[in-house]
N, C-alpha and C positions, 0 to 999 in steps of 0.2 A: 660511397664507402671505398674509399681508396687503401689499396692495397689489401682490403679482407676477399679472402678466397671462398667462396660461399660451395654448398653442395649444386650440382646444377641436377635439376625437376627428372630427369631423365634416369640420372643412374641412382640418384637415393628417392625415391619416393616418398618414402615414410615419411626423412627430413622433410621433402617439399612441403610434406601435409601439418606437419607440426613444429616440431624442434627447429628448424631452421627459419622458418617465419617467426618465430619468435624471435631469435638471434637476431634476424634483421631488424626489426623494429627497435628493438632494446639497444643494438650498436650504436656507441658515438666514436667521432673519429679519433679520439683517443684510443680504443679498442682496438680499432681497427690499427693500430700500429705498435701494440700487445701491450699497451697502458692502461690505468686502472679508473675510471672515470667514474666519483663515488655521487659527486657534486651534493646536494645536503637531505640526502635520503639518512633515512633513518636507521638505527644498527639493525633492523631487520631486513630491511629494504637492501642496507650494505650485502647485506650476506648474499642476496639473493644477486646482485651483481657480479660479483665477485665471482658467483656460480657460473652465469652467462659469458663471464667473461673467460674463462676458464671452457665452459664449452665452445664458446666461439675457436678460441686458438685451437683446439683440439679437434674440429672439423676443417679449420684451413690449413692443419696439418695433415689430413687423412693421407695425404700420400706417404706417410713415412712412419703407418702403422705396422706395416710388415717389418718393419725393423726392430720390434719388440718382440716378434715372435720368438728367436734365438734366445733373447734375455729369458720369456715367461719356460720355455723348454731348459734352459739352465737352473733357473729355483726351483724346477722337479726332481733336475740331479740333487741340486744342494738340497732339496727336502729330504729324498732318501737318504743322503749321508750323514742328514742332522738328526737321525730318528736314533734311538738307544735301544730298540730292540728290531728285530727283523719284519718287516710286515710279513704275509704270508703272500706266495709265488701270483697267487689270483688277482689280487689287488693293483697290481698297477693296469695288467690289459682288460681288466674292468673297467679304471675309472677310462682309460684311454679310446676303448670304443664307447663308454657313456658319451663322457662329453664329445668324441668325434662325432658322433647321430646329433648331439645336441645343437653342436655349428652347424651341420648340415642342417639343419631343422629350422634354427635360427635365421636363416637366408629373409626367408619371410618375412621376418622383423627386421628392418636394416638396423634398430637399436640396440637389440640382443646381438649383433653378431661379435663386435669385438671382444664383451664380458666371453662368451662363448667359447670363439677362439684364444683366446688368453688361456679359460679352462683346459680345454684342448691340447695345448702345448705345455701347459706343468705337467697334465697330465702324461702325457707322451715319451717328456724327458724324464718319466719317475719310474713309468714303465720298462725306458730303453737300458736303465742302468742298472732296476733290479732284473734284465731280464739277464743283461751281460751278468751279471754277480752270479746269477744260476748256469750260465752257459760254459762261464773258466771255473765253476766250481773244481777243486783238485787237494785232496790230500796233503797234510800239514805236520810235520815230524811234531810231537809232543812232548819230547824231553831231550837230550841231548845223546847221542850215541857214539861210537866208533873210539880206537880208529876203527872202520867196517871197511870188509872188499864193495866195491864199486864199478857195475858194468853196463854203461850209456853211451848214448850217441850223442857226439859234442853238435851244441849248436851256436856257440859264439863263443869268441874269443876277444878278450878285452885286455888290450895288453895298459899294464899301470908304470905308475915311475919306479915302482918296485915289485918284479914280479910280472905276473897276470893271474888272471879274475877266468874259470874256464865257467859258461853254463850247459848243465848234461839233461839230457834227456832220459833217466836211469831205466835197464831194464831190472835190475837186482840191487840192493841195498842190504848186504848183507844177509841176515832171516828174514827183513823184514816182507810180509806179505803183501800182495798186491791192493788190499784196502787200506793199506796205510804207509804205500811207497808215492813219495812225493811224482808227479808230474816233470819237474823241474829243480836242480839244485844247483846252487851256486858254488863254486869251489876257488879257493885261493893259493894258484906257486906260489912258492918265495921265487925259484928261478923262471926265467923263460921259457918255454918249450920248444923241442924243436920242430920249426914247420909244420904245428899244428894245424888242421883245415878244418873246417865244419864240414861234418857228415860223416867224420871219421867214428869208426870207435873204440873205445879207451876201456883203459881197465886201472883202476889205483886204490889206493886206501887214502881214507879224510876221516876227518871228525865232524859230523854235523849238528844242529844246532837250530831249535823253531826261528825263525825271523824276530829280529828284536823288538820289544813292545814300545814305545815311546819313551822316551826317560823323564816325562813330565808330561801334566796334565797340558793340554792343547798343542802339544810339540809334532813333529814333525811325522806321523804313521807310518815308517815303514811298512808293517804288517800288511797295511789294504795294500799296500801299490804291490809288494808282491803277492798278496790274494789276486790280484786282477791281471800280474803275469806270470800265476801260475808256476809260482816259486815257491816249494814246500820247505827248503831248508838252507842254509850259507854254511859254511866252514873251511875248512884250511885244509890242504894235502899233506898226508905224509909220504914224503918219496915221490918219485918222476912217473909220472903214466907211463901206461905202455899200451900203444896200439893192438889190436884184436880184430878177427875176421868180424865180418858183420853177419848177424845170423839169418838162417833159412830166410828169405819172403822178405827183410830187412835191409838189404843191403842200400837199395837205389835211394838218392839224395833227394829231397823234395827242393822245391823251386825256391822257396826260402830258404833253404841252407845252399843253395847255389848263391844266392845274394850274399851272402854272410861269408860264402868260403870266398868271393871275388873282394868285397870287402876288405878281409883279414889279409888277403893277398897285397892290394893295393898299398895299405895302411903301412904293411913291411917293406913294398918295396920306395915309398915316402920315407919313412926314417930309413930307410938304409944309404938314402942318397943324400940326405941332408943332417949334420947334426943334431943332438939335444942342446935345449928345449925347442930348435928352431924344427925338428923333424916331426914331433909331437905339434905342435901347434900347427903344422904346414897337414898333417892327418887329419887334427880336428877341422879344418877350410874344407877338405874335398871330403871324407870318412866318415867324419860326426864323433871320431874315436876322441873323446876329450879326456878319459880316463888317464891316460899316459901324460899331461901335461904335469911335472912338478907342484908342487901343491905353491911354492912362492912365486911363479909364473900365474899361475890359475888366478888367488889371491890381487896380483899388482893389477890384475885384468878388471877384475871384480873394483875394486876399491876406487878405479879411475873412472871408470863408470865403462867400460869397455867388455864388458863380456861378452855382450851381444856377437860382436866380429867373432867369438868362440865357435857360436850356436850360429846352425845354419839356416838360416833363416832370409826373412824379405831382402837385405841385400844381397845375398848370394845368392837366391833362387833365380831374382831378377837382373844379376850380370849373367850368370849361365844363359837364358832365355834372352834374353837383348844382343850376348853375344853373339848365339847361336843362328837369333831370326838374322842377322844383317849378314851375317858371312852364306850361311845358304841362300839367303836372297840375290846378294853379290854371285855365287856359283851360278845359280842359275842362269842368271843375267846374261853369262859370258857364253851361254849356250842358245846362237839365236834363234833356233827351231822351238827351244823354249819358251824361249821370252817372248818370240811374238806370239806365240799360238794358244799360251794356256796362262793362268793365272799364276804366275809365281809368288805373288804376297802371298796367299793362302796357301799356295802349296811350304812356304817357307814358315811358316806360323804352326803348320801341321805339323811339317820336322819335328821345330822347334820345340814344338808340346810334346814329341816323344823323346829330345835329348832331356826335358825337363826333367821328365820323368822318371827317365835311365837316372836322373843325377836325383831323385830323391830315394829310387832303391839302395844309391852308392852312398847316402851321408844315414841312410838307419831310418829312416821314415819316423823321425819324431814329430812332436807336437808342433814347434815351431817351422819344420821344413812340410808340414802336410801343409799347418795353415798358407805359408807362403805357397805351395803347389797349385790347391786350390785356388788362389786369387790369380797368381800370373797363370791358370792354365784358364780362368775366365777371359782374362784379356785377351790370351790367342784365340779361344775358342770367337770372341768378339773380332775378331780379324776375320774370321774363317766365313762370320755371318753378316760384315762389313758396320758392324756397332761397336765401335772401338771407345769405350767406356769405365774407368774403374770408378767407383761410386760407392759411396755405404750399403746399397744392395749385396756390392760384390761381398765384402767381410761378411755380412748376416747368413749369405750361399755359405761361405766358407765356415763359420762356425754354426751353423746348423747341419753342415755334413760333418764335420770332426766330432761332436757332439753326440749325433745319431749311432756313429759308427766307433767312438772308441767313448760313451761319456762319462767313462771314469776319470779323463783326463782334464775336465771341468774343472775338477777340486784341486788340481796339481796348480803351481808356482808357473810355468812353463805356458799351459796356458791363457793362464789369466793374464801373462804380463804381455805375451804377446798380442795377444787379442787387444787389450788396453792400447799397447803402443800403437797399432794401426786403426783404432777406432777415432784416438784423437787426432794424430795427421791427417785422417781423412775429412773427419770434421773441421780440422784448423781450415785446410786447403778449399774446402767446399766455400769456406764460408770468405778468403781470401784470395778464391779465385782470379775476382777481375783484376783486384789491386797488382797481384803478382804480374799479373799479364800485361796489364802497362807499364808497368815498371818494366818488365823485361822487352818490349817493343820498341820504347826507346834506349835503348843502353846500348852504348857501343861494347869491343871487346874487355878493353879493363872492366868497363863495371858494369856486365857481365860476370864477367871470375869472382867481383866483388857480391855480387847477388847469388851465385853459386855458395860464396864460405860464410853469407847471411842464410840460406837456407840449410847447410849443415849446422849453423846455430840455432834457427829456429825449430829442424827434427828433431835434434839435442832435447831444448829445454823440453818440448811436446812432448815427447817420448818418457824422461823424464820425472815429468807433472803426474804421466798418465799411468804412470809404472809405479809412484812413488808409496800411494797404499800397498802394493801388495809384495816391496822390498822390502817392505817397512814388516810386514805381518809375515812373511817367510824366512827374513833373513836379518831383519832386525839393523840392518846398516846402510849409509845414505852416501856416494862419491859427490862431495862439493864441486868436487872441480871436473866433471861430467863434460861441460860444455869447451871447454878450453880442450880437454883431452881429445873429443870425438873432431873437433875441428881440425888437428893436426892429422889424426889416426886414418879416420873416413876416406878424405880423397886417395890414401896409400892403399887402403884396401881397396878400393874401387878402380881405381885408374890401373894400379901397378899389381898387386898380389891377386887378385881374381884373376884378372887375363891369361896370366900366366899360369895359374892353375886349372884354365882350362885348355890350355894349349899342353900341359903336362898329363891332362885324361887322353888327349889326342895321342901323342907321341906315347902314352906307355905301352901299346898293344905292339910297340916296335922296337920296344927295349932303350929306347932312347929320352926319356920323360927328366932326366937329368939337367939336359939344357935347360929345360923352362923352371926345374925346380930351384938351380941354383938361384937366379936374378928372383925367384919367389921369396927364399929363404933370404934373399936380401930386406926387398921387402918387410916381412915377419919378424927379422931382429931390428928393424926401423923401429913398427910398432911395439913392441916389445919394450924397446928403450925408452918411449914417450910414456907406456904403460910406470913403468918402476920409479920416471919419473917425476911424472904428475902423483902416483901415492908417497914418495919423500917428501911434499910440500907439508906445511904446515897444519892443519887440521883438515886433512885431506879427508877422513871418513868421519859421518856421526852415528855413533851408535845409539839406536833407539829402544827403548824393552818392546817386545809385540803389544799389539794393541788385541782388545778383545773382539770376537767376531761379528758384534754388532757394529761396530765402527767401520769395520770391513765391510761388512753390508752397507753401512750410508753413507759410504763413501764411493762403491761401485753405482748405487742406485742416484747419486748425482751427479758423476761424470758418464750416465749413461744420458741422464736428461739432459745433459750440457751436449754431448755428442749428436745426439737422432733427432732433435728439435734445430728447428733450423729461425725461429722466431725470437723476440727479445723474450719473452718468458720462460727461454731455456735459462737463464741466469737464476732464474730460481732453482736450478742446480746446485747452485753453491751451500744454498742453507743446508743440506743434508750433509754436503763435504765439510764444513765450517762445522760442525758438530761432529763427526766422525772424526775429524783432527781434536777436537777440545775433547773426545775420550782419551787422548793420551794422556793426559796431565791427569786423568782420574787413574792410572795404572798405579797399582801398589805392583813392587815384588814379592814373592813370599818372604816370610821369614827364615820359614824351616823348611827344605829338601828333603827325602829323603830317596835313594834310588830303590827300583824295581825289585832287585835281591837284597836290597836293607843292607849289603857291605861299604856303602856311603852316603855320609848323612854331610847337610852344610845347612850353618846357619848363618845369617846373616848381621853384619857387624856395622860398629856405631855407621861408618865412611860410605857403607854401601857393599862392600866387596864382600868373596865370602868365605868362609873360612871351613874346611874341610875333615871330615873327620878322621882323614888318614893321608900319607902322600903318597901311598898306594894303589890308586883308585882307577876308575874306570874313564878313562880319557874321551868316550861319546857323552856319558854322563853329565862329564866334569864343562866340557865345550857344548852341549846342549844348553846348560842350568846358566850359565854364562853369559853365552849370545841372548837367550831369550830375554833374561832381564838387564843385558846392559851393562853388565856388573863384571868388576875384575875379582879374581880366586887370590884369597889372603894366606895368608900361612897357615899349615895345619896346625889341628886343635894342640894345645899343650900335652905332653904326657904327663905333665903335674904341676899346676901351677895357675894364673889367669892370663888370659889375654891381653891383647894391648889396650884394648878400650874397655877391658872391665865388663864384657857382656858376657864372659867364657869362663868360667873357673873349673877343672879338671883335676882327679885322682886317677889312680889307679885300675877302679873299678866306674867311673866314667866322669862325665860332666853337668854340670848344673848350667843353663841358659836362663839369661833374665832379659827380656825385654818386652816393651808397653804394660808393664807390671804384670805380666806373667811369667812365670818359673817352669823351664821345660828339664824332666830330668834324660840326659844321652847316655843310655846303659852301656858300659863296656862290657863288664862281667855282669852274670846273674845273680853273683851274690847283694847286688847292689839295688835290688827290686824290693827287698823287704823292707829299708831303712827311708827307700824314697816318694815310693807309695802314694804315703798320707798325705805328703807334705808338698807334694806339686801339684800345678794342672793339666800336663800331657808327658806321657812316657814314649820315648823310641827306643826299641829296643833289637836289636838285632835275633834277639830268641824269644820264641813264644813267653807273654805275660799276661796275659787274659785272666789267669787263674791267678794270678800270684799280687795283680792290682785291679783290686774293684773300684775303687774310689776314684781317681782322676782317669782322661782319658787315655787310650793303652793306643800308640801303633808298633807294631811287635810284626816278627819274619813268618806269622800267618799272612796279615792284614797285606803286607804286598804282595805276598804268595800268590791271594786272590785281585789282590786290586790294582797292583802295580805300582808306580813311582808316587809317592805324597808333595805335595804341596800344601803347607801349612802357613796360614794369616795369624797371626796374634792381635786380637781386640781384648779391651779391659773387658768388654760384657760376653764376649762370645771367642770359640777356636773357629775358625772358618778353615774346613781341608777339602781340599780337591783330590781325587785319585784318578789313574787314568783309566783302571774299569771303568768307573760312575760316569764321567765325559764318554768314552765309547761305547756302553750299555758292553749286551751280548749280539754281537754281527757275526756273518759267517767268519770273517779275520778275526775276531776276537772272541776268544772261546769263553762258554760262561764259568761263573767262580767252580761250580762243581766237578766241573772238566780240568780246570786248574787244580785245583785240588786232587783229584786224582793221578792228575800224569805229574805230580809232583811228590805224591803218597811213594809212587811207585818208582819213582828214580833214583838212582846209586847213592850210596851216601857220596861219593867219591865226586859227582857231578851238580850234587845239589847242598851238600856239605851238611846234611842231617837232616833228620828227618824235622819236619816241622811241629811234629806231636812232643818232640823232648820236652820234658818237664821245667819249667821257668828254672835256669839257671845253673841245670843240671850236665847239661855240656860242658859249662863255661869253667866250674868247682874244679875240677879234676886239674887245675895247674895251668890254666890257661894263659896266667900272670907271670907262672913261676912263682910266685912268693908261699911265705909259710905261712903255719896258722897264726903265729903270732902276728908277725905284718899285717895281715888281712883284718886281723880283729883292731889291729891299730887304724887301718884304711876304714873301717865302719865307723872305728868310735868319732875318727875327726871331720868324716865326711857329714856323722849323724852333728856333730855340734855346727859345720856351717849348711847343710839346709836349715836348720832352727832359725840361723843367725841372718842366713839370706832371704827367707820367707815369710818371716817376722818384722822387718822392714815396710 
């Protein structure tokens, strides 16, 4: 049996006794080199092959079971976040020590143990995130307030292209009392401030405001990501803060706001020494402060496939640490009491692991600078114990601690794509290891450099391939020319713009960090320039609509078999991927929009684009409803007249929609509920109509009150509508309808624009047209003869 890996009698017993004496008899040497040897057994018999063969690969895999563990500990995250109502707080460290007695218990069967541990680790990661949900539980503003006085201790500062972003830790919010003073709020200058530092504390007046709810079903949750950091409210300042003593018992900075106030330090004194957008972009390399990049910089980065150089991540963790080890290695060397007497690799590896460090407190400790932390600090620690290693072990370590320790961050964009990019390099590499290695043994200098700018193409495409689900399902857009861009870009950052940014962390503690930054900022508009343009090419981006999340799902779960399998039957990866691409082409977009407050509605027109019911509107709205389906915004609706393609026809008192032979009526005024009623299939309506149309279906400024942004399908036999309650259930971030309902019963007219109990239509009578009665009677009679004329049809 060449090439199969059998259990050996010693460490699996059970197998030796059963299961694996079987495998051996039944293997043919097709099998054995992960082929399918059916020869002219019969369809029963087939199956029962198929089976063996199947467990075969799957015991000569055993060594790279542990690499599932991370995966099965992720669909416990993702189970808790797919749930629509709350389990209850017992439930996850139940099932978590169930099944952890049940692995342990299971030893004794070596058959049960992987179903076991598999159980073990959902359970585990369902526990770890409901436990986190209960841990940052915190206080959630309910309706919008202020302007309100305001007195907290600032704990970041985020300077933007216009303005800054302050986040406060409030002690006072006005009256509000302390069960229902947020934890955390976020605040918006229009100006700069001056020399603000984390730990200070402030005093100003804002307008605050609960965290936005999604503007469409599956879109993008704010809500949770600031449920889990603990962000009760956003808004805008009015007027300049002003500094305040810090009170009794209050005053002293914790060790986090020491990081944050060295941070905001750094980040000023980087733009102060180098231009916009080159200062901002030279922040986000050492900082992590990306906020401050201009949004047409940020974009060209994005579009070229180059964002990654934004985010600090595996190539900067690993020039900081590569720098770091050879230059202390080098110091030491020159010391020869040192060098000869004691270990300086390890002593230089140990540094190195604490400048890593210092530089993941300096870039904000995210998701992609942990993951990177984590792996290069395996490698040094693999120095330190003379196993110099990086492996698919090392990523599984690495995201099984990011997981455990923060696993909210599972469901985020951020880490999915990171985790992705480095799961398939590592697999690429594992699996063309030797080839690379001969290639590179013989190669003189030229090709060498030439094998060098063939492996920035092949991280390129990998990267990629391996990202390109979850660009596609967060962000909805693809950079063509990805590969061309990063081959120019890469070596500049590596070779030229790192170094020097780490020689500009050295030199700032001496006022002098200027030299390094200038030839940085060289650098940084290099890149910069190749970013703007490679996106001026030709159809340099494709925008895709999101895909639904089961696609998402088999599309991770076949590039995870592709990656941790190391046999020809990892190829049966693809079938999952090859079906999770062929959901895209089943994506419809909605027809009908409606936003969260019912103040904009879009329908969608013959071309694709869509057409908006005001040019008024809410600009997240409008670029949510957009990107997710792909779709460009058409001219808003007529104030009286049809559309261009004849799907729109508008009065006064609103519009008629027709399309897949249904007839939607779009209320303007209330007057215009009694005449349209009978005669259509679904009503929107910006003021309550429940009462006023029984007959067809009603969405009215209750229905989003409670449920939030609609999404409506049009079918001849059926309305298919999505809302974003019904997709989020009731979760601590989402509060249920009756809690809605009440902080909305109880909010100003001035902030919520009426009460939602008004009578269908009764707001609207009182001249909301301006016209008179006769007009209005005119606007019924001819609106009433083309519903007749439209619906009769």
């Amino acid at each position: 049996m060449a090439g199969a890996k059998m259990a050996r009698p010693g460490k699996f017993p059970a197998l030796r006794r059963g299961a694996a004496a079987n495998y051996t008899r039944s293997m043919q040497p097709a099998e054995a080199s992960g082929g399918i040897l059916l020869g002219q057994a019969t369809p029963k018999h087939r199956l029962g092959d198929v089976a063996r063969w199947f467990a075969a690969n799957l015991i000569a895999e055993r060594e790279r079971w542990a690499l599932w563990v991370p995966v099965f500990v992720g669909a416990g995250i993702g189970i808790y976040f797919w749930l629509t109502v709350e389990p209850p707080l017992w439930l996850g460290a139940f099932a978590a020590a169930v099944t952890i007695v049940a692995a342990v218990t299971a030893v004794r069967s070596q058959r049960l143990v992987p179903p076991a541990v598999a159980a073990a680790a959902i359970a585990l990661g369902f526990a770890a995130v409901q436990f986190q949900a209960w841990w940052v539980a915190a206080p959630i503003l309910e309706r919008r307030i202020g302007p309100v006085a305001i007195e907290g201790r600032l704990v970041a500062v985020d300077p933007l292209p216009e303005g800054t972003r302050l986040i406060l830790e409030p002690r006072q919010i006005g009256r509000l009392d302390a069960a229902h003073r947020p934890a955390r709020i976020r605040v918006r200058l229009r100006h700069d401030p001056d020399g603000l530092v984390p730990g200070e504390w402030l005093r100003l007046k804002a307008v605050l405001l609960p965290p936005p709810a999604p503007a469409m079903p599956g879109a993008y949750d704010f809500q949770r990501r600031a449920y889990f950091d603990r962000l009760g409210g956003v808004g805008f300042a009015v007027g300049a803060p002003e500094r305040i003593a810090a009170p009794p018992g209050l005053g002293a900075s914790r060790w986090r706001s020491l990081v944050e106030a060295v941070r905001a330090a750094v980040t000023a004194r980087i733009r102060a020494a180098l231009p916009e957008p080159t200062g901002a972009i030279a922040a986000a390399l050492i900082t992590g402060a990306t906020h401050a990049i201009p949004p047409e910089d940020a974009g060209a980065f994005r579009d070229a496939g180059l964002a990654h150089i934004l985010v600090i991540a595996g190539l900067h963790m690993g020039m900081v640490a590569t720098a770091a080890f050879f230059a202390l290695r080098a110091g030491l060397a020159l010391i020869p009491a040192i060098a000869l007497n004691h270990p300086t690799k390890k002593w230089a590896a140990g540094l190195a692991l604490l400048v890593t460090f210092l530089y993941l407190l300096l870039s904000g400790a995210t998701v992609p600078s942990r993951r990177a932390f984590a792996m290069t600090g395996l490698v040094l620690l693999g120095v330190l114990v003379d196993r110099l290693s990086l492996s698919a072990r090392a990523i599984a370590y690495a995201a099984l601690a990011v997981m455990l320790l923060t696993p909210e961050s599972a469901a985020g964009p951020s880490f999915q794509m990171s985790f992705a990019a480095v799961a398939g390099l590592i697999a690429f590499y594992e699996a063309m290891r030797g080839k690379l290695g001969e290639w590179h043994s013989h190669a003189g200098k030229l090709r060498r450099a030439g094998l060098y700018l063939l492996g920035i193409a092949f991280t390129t495409v990998i990267t990629t391939v391996a990202t390109m689900p979850f660009t596609i399902y967060h962000f909805n857009r693809f950079p063509l020319y990805s590969v061309a861009a990063n081959a120019m870009a890469v070596p500049i950052t590596g070779f030229w713009i790192m170094p020097w940014a780490l020689v500009a962390c050295l030199l700032m503690p001496f006022g002098a960090e200027a030299l390094a930054l200038k030839p940085m900022g060289w650098g940084i508009d290099a890149v910069a320039a190749i970013a703007h343009a490679v996106t001026s090419w030709p159809g340099a981006v494709l925008t895709v609509p999101s895909m639904p999340p089961e696609a998402l799902i088999l599309l991770s779960l076949g590039g995870l078999w592709l990656c941790i399998w190391t046999r020809r039957w990892r190829w049966l990866g693809l079938a999952p991927i090859a079906a999770g691409y062929a959901a895209l082409a089943l994506v419809r977009p909605p027809d009908i929009l409606v936003a969260g407050d019912a103040a904009l509605v879009a329908v969608r027109a013959a071309d694709g684009s869509y057409l908006l019911s005001t040019a008024r509107h809410a600009k997240l709205a409008e670029e949510t409803w957009t990107r997710r389906t792909a779709a460009e915004t058409g001219p808003a609706w007529p104030a009286s007249g049809v559309s261009a393609d004849g799907s729109l026809s508008c009065d006064a008192l609103g519009c008629l929609y027709r399309a897949r032979g249904r007839t939607v009526a779009l209320i303007r005024d209330g007057a215009a509920l009694t005449e349209d009623c009978g005669r259509v299939d679904l009503v929107v309506s910006p003021v309550a109509a429940h009462r006023a149309c029984r007959g067809p279906v009603v969405i009215d400024r209750i229905d989003t009150w409670l449920r939030g942004g609609h999404a409506v399908r049009l079918d001849a036999d059926r309305l298919r509508i999505d809302t974003v309650g019904d997709w989020r259930g009731v979760r601590p971030w989402a509060p249920p309808p009756e809690r809605a309902a009440r902080k909305d019963h109880s909010a100003t007219a001035g902030a919520t624009g009426g009460p939602p109990e008004a009578p269908a239509g009764e707001a609207s009578r009182d001249g909301r047209s301006g016209k008179s009665g006769r007009n209005r009677a005119g606007n019924r009679g001819e609106r009433r003869r083309r519903v007749s004329r439209e619906t009769s049809t």
